[in-house]
Every structure is written in structure tokens, then in C-alpha cells.
Predicted model as a PDB file, atoms N, CA, C, CB and O in Angstrom, pLDDT in the B-factor column:
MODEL        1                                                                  
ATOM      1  N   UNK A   1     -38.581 306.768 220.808  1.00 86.00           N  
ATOM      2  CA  UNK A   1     -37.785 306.701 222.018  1.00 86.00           C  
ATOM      3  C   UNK A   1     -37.606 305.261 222.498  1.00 86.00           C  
ATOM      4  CB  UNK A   1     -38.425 307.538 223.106  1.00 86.00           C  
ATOM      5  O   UNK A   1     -36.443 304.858 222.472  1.00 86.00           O  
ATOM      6  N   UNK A   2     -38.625 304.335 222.971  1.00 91.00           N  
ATOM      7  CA  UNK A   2     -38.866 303.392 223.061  1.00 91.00           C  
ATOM      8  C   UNK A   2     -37.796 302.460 222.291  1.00 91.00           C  
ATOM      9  CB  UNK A   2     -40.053 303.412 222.810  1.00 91.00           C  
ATOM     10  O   UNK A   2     -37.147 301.598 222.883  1.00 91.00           O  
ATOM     11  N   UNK A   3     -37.636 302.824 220.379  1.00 91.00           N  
ATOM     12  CA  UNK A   3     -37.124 301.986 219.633  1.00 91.00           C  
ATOM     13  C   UNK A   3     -35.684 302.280 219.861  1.00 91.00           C  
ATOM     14  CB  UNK A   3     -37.629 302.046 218.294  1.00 91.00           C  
ATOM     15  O   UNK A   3     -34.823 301.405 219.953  1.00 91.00           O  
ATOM     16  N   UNK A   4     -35.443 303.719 219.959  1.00 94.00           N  
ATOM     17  CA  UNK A   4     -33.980 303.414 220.654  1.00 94.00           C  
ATOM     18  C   UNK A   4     -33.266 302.942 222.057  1.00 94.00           C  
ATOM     19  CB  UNK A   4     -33.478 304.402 220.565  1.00 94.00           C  
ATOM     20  O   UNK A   4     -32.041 302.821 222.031  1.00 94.00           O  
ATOM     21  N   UNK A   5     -33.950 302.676 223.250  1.00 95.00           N  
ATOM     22  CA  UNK A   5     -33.969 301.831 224.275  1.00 95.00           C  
ATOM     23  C   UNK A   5     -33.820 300.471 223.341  1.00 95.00           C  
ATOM     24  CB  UNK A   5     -35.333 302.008 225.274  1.00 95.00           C  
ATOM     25  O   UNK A   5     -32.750 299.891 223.153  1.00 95.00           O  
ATOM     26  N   UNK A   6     -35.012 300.102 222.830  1.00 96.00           N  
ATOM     27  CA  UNK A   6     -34.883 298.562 222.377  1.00 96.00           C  
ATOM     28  C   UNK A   6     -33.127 298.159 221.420  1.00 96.00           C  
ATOM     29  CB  UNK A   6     -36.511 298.296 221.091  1.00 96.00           C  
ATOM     30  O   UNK A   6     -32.521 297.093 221.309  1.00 96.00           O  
ATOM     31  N   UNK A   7     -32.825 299.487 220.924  1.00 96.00           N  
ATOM     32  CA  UNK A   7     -31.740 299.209 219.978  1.00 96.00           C  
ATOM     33  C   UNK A   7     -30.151 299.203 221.148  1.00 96.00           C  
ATOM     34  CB  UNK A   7     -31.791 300.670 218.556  1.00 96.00           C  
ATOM     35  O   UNK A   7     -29.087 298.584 221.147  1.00 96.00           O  
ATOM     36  N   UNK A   8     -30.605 299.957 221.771  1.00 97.00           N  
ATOM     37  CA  UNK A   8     -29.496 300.181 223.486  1.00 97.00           C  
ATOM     38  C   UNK A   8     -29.040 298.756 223.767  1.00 97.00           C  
ATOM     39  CB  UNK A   8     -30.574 300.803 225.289  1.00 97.00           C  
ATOM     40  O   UNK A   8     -27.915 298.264 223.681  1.00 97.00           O  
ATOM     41  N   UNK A   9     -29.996 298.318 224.060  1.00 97.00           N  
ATOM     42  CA  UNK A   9     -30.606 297.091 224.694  1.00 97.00           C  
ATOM     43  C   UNK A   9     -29.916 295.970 224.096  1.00 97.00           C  
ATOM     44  CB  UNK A   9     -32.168 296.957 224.484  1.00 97.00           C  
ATOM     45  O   UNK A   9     -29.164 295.139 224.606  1.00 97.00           O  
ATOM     46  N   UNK A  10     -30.406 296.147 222.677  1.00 97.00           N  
ATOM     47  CA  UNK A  10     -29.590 294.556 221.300  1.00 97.00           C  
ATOM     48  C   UNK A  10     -28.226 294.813 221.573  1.00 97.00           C  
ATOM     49  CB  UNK A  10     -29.817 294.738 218.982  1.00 97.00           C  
ATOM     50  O   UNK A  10     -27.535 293.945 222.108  1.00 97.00           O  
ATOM     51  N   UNK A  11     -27.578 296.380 221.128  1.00 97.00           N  
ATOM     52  CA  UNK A  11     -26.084 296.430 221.162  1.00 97.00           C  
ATOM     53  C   UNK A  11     -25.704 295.880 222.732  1.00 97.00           C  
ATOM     54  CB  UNK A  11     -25.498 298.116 220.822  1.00 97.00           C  
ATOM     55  O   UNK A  11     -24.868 294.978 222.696  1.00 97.00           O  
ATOM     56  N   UNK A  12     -26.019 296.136 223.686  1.00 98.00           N  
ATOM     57  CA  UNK A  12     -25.400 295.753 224.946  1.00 98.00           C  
ATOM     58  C   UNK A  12     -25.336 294.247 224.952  1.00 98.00           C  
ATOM     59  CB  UNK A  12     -26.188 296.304 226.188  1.00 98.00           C  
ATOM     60  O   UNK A  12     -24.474 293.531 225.461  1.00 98.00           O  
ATOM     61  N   UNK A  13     -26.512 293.879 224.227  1.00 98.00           N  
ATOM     62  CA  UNK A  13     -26.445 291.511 224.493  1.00 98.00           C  
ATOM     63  C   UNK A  13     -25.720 291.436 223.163  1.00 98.00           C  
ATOM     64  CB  UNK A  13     -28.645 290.041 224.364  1.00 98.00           C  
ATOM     65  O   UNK A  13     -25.423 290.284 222.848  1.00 98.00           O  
ATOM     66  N   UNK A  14     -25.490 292.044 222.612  1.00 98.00           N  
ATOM     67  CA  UNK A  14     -24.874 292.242 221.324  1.00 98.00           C  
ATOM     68  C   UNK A  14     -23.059 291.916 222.196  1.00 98.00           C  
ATOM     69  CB  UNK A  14     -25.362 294.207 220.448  1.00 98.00           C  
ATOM     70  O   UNK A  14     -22.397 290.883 222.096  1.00 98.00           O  
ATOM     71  N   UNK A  15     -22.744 293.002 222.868  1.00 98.00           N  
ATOM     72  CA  UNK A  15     -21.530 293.229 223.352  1.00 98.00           C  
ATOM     73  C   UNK A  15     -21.047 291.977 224.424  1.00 98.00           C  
ATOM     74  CB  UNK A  15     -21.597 294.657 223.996  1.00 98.00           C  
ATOM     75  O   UNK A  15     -19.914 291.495 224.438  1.00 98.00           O  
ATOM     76  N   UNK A  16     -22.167 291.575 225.308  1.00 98.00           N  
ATOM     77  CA  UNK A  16     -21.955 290.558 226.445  1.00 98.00           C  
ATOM     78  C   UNK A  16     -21.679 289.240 224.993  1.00 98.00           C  
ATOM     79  CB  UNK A  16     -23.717 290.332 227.874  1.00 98.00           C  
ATOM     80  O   UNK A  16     -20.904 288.287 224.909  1.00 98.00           O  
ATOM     81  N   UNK A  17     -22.257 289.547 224.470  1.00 98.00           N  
ATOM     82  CA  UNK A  17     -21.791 287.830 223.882  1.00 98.00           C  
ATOM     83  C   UNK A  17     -20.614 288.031 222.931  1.00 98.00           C  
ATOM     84  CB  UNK A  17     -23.183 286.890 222.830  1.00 98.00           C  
ATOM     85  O   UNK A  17     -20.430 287.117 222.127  1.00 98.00           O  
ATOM     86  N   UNK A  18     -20.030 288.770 222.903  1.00 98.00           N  
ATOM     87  CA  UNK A  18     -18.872 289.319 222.012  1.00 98.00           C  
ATOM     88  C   UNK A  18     -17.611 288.921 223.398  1.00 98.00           C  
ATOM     89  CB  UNK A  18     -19.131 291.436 221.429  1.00 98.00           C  
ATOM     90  O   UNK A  18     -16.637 288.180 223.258  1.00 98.00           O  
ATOM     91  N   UNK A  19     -17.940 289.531 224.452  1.00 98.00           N  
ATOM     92  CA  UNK A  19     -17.354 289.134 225.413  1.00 98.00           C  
ATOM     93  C   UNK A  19     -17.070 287.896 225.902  1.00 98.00           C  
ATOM     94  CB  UNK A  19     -17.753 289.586 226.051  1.00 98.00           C  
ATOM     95  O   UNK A  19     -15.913 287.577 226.176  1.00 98.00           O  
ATOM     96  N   UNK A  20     -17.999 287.163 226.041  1.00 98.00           N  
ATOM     97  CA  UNK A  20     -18.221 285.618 226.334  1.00 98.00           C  
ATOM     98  C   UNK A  20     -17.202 285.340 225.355  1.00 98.00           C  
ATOM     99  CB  UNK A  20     -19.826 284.844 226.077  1.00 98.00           C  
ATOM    100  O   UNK A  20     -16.078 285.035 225.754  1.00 98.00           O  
ATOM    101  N   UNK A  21     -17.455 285.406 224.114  1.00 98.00           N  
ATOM    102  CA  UNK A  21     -17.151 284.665 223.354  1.00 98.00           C  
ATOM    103  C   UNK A  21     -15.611 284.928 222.912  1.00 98.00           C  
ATOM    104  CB  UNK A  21     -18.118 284.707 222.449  1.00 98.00           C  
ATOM    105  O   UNK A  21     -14.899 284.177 222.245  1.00 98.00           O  
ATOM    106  N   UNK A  22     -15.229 286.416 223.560  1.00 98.00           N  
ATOM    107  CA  UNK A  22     -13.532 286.670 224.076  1.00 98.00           C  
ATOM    108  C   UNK A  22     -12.943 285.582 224.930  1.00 98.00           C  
ATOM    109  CB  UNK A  22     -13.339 288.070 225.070  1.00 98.00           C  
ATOM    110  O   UNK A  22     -11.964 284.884 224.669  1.00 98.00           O  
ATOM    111  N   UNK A  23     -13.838 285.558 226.171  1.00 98.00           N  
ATOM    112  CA  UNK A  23     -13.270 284.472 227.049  1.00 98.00           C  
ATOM    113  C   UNK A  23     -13.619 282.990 226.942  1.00 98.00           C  
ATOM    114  CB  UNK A  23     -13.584 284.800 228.318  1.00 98.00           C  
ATOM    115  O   UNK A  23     -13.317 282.299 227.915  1.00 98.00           O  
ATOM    116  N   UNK A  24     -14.200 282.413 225.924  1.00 98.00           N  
ATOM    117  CA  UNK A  24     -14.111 281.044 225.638  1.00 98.00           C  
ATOM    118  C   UNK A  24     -12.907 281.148 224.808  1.00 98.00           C  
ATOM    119  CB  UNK A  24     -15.391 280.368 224.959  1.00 98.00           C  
ATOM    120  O   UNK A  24     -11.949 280.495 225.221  1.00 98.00           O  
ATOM    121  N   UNK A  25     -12.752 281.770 223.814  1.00 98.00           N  
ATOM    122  CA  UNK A  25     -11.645 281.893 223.297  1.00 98.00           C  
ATOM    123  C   UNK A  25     -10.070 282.045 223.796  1.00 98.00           C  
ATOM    124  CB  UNK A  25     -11.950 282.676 222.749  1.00 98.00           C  
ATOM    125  O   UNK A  25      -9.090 281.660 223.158  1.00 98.00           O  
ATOM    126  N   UNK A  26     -10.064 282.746 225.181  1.00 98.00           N  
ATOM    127  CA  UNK A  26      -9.124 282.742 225.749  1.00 98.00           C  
ATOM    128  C   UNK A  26      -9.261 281.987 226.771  1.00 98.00           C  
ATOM    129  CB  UNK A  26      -8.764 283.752 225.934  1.00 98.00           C  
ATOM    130  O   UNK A  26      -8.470 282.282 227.667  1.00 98.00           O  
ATOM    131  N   UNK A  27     -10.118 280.911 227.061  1.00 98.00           N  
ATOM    132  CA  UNK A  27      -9.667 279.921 227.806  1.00 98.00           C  
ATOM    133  C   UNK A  27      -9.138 278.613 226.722  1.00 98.00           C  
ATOM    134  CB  UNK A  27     -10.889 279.551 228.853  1.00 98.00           C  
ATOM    135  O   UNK A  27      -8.233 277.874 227.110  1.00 98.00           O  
ATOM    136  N   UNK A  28      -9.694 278.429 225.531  1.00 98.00           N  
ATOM    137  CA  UNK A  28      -9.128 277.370 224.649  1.00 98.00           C  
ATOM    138  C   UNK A  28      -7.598 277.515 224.508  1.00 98.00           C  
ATOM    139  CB  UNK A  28      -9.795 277.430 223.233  1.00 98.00           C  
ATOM    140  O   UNK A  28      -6.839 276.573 224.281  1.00 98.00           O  
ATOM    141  N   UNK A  29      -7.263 278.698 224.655  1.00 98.00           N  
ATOM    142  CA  UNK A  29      -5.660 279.089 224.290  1.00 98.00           C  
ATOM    143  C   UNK A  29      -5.052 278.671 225.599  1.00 98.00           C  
ATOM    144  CB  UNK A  29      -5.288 280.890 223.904  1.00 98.00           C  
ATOM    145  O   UNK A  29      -3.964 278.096 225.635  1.00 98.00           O  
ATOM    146  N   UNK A  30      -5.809 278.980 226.764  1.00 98.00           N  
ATOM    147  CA  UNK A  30      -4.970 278.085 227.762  1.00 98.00           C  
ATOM    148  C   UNK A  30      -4.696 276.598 227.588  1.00 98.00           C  
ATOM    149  CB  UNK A  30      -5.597 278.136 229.008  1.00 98.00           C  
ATOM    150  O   UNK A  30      -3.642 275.973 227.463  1.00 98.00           O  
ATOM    151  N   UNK A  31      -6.328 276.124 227.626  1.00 98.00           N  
ATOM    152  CA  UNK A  31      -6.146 274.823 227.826  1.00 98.00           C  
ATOM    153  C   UNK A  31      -5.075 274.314 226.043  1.00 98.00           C  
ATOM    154  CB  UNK A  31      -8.033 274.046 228.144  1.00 98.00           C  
ATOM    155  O   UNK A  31      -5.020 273.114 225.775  1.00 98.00           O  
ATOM    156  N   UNK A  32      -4.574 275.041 225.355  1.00 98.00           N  
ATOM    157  CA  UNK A  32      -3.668 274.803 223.787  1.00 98.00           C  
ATOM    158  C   UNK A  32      -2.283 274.882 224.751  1.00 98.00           C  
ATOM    159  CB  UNK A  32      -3.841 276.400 222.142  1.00 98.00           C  
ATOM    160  O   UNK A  32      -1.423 274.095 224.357  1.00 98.00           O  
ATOM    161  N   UNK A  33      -1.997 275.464 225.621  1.00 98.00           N  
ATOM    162  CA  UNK A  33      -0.858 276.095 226.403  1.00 98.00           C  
ATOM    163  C   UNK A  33      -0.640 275.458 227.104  1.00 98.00           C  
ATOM    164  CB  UNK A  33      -0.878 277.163 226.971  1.00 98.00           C  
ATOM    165  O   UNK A  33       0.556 275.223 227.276  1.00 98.00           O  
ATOM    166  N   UNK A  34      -1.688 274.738 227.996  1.00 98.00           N  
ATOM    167  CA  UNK A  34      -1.367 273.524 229.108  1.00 98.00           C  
ATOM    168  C   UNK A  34      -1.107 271.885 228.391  1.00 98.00           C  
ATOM    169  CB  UNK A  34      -2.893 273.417 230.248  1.00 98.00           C  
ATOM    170  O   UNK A  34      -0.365 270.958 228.715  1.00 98.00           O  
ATOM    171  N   UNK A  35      -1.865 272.024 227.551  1.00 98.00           N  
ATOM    172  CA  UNK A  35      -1.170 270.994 226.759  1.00 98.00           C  
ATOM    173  C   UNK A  35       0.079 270.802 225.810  1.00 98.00           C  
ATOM    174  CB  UNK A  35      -1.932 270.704 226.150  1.00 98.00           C  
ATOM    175  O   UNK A  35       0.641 269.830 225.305  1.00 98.00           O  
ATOM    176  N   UNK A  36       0.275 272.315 225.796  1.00 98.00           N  
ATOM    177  CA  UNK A  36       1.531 272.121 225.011  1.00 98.00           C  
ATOM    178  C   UNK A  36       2.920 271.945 225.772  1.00 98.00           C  
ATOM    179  CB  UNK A  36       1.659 273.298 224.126  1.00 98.00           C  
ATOM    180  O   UNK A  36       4.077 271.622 225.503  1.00 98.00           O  
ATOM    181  N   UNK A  37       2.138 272.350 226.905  1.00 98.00           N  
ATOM    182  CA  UNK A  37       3.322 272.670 228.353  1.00 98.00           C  
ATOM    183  C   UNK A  37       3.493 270.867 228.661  1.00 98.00           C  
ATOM    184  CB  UNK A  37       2.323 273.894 230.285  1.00 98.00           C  
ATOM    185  O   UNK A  37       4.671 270.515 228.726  1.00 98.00           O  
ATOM    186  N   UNK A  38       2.830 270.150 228.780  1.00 98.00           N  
ATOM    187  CA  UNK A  38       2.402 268.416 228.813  1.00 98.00           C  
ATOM    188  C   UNK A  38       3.268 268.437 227.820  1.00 98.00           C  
ATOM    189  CB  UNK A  38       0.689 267.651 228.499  1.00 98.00           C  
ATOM    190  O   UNK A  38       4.439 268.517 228.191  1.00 98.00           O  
ATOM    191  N   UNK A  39       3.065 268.386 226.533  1.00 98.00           N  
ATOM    192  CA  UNK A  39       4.090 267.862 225.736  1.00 98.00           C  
ATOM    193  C   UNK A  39       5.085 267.890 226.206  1.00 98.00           C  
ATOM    194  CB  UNK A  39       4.264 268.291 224.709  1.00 98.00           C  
ATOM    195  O   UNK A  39       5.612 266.860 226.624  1.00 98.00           O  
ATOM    196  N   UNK A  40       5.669 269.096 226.288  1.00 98.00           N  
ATOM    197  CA  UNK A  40       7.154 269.432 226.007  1.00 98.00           C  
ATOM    198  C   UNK A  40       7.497 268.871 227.104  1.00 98.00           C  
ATOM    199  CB  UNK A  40       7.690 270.931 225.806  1.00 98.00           C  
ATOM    200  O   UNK A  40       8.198 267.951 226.683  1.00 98.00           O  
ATOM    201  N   UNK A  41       7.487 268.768 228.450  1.00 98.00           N  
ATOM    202  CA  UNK A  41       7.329 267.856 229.535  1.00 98.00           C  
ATOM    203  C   UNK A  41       7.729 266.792 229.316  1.00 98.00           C  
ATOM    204  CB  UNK A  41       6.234 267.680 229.959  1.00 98.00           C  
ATOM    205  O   UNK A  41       8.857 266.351 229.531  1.00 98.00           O  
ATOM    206  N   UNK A  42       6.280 265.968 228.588  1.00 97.00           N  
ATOM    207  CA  UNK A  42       6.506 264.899 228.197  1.00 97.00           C  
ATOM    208  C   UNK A  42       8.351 264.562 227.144  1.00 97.00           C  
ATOM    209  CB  UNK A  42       5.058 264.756 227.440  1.00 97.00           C  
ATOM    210  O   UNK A  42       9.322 263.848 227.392  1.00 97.00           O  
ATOM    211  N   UNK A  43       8.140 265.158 226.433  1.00 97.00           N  
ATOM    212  CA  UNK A  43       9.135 265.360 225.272  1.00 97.00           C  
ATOM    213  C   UNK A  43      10.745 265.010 226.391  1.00 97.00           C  
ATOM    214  CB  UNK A  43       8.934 267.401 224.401  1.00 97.00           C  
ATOM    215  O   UNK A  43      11.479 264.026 226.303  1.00 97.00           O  
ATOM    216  N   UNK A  44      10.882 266.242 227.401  1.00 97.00           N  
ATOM    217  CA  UNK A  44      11.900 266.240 228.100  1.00 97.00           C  
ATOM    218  C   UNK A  44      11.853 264.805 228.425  1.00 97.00           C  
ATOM    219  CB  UNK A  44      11.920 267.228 229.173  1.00 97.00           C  
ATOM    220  O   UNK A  44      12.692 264.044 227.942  1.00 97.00           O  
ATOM    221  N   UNK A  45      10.856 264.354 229.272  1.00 96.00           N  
ATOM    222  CA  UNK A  45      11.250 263.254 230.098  1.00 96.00           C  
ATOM    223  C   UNK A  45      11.858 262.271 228.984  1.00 96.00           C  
ATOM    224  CB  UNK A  45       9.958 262.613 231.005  1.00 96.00           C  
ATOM    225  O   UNK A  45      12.968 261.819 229.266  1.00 96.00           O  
ATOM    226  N   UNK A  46      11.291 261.867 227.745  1.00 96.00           N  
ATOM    227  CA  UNK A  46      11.206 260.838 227.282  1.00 96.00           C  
ATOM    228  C   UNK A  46      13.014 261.323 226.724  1.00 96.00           C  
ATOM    229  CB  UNK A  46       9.714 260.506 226.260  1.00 96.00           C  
ATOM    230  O   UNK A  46      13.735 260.337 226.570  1.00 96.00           O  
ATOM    231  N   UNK A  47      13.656 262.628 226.461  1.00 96.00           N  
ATOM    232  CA  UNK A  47      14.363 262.760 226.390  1.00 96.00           C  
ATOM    233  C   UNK A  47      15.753 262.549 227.121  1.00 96.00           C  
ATOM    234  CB  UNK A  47      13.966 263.309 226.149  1.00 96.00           C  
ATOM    235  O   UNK A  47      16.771 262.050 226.643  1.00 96.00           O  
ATOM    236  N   UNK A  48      15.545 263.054 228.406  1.00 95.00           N  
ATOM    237  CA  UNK A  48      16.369 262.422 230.010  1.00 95.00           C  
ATOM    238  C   UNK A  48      16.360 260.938 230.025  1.00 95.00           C  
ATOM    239  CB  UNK A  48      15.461 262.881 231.628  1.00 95.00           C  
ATOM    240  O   UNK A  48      17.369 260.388 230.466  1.00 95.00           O  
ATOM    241  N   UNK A  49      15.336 260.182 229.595  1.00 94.00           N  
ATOM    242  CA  UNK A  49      15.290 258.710 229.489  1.00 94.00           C  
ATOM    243  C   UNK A  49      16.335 258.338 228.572  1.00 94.00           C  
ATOM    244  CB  UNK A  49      13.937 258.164 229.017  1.00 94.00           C  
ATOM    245  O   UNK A  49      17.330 257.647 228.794  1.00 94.00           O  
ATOM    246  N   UNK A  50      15.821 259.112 227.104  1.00 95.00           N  
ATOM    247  CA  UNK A  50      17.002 258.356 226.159  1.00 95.00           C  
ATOM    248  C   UNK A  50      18.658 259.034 226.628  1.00 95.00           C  
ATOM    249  CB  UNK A  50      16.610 258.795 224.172  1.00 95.00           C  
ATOM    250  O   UNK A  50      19.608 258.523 226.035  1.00 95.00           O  
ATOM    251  N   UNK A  51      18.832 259.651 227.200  1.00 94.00           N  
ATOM    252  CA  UNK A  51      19.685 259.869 227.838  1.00 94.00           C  
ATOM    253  C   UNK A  51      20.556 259.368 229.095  1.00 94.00           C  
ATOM    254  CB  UNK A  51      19.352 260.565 227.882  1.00 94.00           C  
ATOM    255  O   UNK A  51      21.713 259.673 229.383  1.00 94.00           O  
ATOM    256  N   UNK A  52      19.912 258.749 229.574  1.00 93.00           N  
ATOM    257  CA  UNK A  52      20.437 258.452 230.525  1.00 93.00           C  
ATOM    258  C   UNK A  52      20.306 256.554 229.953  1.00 93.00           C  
ATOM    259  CB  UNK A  52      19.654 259.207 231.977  1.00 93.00           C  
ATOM    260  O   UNK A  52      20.680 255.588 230.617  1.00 93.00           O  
ATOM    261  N   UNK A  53      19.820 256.533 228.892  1.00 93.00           N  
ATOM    262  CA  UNK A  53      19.960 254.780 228.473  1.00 93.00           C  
ATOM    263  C   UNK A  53      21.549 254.754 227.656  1.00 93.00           C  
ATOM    264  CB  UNK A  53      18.353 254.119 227.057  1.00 93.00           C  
ATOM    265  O   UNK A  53      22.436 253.901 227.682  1.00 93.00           O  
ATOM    266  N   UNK A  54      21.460 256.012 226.978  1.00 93.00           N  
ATOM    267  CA  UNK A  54      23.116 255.979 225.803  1.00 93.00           C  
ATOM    268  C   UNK A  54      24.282 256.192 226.804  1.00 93.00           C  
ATOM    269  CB  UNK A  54      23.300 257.610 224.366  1.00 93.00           C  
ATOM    270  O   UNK A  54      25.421 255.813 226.531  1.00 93.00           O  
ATOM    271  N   UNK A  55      23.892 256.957 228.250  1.00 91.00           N  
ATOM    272  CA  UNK A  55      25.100 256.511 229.007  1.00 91.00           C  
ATOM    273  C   UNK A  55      25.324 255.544 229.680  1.00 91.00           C  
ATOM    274  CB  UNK A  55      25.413 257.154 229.695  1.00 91.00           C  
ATOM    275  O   UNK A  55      26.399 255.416 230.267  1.00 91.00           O  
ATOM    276  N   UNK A  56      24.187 254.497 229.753  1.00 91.00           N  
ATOM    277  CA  UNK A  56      24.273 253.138 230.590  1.00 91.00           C  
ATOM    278  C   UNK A  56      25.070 252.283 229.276  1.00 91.00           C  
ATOM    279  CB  UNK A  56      22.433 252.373 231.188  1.00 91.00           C  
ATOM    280  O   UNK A  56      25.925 251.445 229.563  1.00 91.00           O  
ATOM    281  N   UNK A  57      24.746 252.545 227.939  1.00 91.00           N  
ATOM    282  CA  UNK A  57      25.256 251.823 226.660  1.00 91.00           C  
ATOM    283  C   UNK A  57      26.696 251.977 226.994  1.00 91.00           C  
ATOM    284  CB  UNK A  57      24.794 252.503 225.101  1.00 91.00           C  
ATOM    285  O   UNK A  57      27.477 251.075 227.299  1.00 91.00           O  
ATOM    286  N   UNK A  58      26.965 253.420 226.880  1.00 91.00           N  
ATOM    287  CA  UNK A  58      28.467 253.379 226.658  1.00 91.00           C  
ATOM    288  C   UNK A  58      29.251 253.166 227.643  1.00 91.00           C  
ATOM    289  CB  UNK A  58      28.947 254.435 226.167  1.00 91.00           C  
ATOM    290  O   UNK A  58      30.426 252.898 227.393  1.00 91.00           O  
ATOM    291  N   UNK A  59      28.745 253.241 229.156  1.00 89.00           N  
ATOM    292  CA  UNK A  59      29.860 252.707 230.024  1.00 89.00           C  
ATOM    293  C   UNK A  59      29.778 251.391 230.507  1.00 89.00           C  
ATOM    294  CB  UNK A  59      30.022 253.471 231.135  1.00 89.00           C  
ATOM    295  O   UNK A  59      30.563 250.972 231.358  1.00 89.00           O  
ATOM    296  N   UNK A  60      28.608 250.509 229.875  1.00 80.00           N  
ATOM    297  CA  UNK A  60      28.842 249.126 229.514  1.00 80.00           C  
ATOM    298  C   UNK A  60      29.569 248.484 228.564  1.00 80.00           C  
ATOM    299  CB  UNK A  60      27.950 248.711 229.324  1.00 80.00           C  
ATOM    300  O   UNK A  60      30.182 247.428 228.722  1.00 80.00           O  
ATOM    301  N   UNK A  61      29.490 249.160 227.541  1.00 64.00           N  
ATOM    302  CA  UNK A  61      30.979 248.756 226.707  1.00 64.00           C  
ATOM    303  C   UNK A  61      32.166 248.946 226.836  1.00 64.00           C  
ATOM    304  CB  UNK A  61      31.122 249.112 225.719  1.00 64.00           C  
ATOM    305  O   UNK A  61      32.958 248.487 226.014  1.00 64.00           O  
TER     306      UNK A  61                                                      
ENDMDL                                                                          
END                                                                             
């Protein structure tokens, strides 16, 4: 009886760290998501920049 309590017991810290280890995992995918969100950000701006330099080019010529 005892040994199946003790076996109760493993599967349940068994399960909490299965869990944990769900949500480290789904916080890395954020912080993959917030940085990818930074990029593309980034990406735009540097994009609006070169943009707005090829129309200073051409209505200087």
C-alpha cells in the first residue's frame, strides 16, 4: 500500500516537472516572438528610412 502512495507520489513530481518544463518552453517561444516582433520593427524602420532617402534622391535631381 505504502509502495503505491510512494509510486502516486513520483508520477505527480513526475507531472509538475513535465509542466514546468511546458511553461519554460512556452515562455522561450515568447521571448522568440518578441524578438522577432523587434526585428521586423526594426526591418520596417530601417525600411521607411531607405525610403524616404530614394525620395529625397529623386526630387533632388
Amino acid at each position: 500500500m505504502q509502495a503505491n502512495a510512494l509510486t502516486m507520489q513520483a508520477n505527480a513530481l513526475t507531472m509538475q516537472a513535465d509542466a514546468l518544463t511546458m511553461q519554460a518552453d512556452a515562455l522561450t517561444m515568447q521571448a522568440d516572438a518578441l524578438t522577432m516582433q523587434a526585428d521586423a520593427l526594426r526591418l520596417l524602420g530601417l525600411a521607411k528610412f531607405n525610403s524616404l532617402r530614394i525620395n529625397e534622391m529623386l526630387y533632388l535631381v
